[in-house]
N, CA, C and O of each residue as an XYZ file, in Angstrom:
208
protein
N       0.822     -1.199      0.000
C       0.000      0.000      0.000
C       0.857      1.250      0.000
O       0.596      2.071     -0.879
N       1.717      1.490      0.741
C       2.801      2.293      1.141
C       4.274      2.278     -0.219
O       5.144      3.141     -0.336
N       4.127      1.183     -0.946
C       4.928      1.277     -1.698
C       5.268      2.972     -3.027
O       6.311      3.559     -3.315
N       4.383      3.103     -3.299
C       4.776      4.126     -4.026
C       4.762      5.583     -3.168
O       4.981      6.553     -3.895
N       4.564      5.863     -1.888
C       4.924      7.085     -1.288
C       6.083      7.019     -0.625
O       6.627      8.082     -0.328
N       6.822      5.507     -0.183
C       7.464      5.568      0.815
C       9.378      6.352      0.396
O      10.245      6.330     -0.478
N       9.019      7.052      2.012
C      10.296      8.695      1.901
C       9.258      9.133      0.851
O       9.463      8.444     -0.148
N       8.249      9.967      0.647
C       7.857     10.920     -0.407
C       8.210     12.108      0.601
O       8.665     13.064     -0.026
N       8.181     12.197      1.145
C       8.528     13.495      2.038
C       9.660     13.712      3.037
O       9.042     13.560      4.090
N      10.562     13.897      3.285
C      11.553     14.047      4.076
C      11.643     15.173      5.077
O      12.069     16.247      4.651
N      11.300     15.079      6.354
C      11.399     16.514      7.104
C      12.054     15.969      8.339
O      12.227     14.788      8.637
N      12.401     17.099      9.031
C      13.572     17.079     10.236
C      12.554     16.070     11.298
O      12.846     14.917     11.615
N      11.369     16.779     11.721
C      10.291     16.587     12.312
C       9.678     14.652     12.663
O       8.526     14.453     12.278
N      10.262     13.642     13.197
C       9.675     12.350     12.837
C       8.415     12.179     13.261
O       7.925     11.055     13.153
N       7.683     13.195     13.794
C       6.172     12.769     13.745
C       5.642     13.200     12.560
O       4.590     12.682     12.185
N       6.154     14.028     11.911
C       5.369     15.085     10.659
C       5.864     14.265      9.513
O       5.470     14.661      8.416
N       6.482     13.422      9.515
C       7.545     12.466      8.627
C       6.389     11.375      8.425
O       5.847     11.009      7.382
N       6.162     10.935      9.864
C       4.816      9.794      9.898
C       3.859     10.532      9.343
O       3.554     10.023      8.264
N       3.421     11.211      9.502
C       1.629     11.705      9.239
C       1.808     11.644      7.753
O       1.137     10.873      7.067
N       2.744     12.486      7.230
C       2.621     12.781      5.979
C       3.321     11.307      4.822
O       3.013     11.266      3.631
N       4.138     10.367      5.399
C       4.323      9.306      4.715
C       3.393      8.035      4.904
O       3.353      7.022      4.206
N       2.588      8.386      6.138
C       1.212      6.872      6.274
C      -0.279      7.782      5.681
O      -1.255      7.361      5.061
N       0.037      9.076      6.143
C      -1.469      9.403      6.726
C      -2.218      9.869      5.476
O      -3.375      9.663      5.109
N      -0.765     10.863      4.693
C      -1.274     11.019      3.298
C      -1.686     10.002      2.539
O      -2.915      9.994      2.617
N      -1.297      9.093      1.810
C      -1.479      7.326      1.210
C      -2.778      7.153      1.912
O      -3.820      7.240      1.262
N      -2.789      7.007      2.700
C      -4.115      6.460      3.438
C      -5.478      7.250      3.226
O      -6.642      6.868      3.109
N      -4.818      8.622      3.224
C      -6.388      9.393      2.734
C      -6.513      9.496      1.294
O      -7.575      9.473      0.670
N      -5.216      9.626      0.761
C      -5.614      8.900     -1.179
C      -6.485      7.747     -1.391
O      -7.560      7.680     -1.987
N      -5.685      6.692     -0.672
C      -6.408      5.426     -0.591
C      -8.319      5.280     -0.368
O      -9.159      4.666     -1.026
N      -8.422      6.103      0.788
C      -9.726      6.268      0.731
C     -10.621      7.076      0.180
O     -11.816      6.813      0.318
N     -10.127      8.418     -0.680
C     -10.979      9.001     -1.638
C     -10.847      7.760     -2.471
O     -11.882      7.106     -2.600
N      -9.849      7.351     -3.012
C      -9.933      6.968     -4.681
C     -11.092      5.707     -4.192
O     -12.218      5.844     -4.671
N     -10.837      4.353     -3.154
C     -11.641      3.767     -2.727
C     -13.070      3.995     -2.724
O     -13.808      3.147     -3.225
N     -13.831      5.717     -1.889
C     -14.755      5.748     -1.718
C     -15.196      6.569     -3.352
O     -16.350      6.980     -3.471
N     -14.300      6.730     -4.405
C     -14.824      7.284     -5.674
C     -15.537      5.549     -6.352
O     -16.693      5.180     -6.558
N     -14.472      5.001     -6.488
C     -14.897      3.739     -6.976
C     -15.420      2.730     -6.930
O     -15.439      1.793     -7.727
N     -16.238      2.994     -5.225
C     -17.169      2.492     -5.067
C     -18.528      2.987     -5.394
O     -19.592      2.369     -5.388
N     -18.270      4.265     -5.689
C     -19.545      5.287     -5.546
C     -20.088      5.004     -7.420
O     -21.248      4.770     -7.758
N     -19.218      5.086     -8.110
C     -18.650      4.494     -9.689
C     -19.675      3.351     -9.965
O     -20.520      3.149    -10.837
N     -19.260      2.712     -8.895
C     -20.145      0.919     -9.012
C     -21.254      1.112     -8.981
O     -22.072      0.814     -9.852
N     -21.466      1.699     -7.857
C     -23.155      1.769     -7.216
C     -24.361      2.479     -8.462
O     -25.440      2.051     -8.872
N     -23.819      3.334     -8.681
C     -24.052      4.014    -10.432
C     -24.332      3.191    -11.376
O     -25.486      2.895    -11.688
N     -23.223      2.709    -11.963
C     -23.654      1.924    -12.819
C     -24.393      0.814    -12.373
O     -25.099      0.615    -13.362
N     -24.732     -0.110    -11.483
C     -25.311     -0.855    -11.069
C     -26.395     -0.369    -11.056
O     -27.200     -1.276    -11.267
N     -26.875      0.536    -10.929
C     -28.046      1.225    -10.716
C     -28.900      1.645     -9.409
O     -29.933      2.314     -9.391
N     -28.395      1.235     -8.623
C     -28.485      1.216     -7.356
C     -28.576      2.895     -6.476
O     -27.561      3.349     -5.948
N     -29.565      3.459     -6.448
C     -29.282      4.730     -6.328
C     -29.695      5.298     -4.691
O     -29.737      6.445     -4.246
N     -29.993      3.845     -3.978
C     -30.335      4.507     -2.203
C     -28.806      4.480     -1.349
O     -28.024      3.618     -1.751
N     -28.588      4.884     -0.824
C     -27.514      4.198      0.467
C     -28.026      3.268      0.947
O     -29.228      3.114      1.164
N     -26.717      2.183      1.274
C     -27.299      0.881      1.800
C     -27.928      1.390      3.290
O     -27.801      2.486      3.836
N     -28.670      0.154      3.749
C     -29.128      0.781      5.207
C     -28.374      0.693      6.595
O     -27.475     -0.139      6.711
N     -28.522      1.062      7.065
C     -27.521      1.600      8.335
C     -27.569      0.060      9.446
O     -26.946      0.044     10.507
């Protein structure tokens, strides 16, 4: 998962090092995730939110 960011950012800082080498990836991960699910549901035709 981490493979294509890892060191994308280099700073003095090792907590700001973490956030921005897990935390960024991870919130890509979940737009592009919650786009391509949203993608499916569309074409499927499916147009309620599932239920809670």
């Amino acid at each position: 998962m981490i493979r294509w960011s890892h060191d994308l950012f280099t700073m003095d800082a090792d907590w700001l090092r973490t956030v921005l080498n897990y935390g960024l990836p991870a919130v890509v991960y979940l737009c592009v995730g919650h786009a391509l699910a949203a993608r499916i549901r569309r074409i499927q035709g499916d147009t309620q939110p599932p239920a809670p």
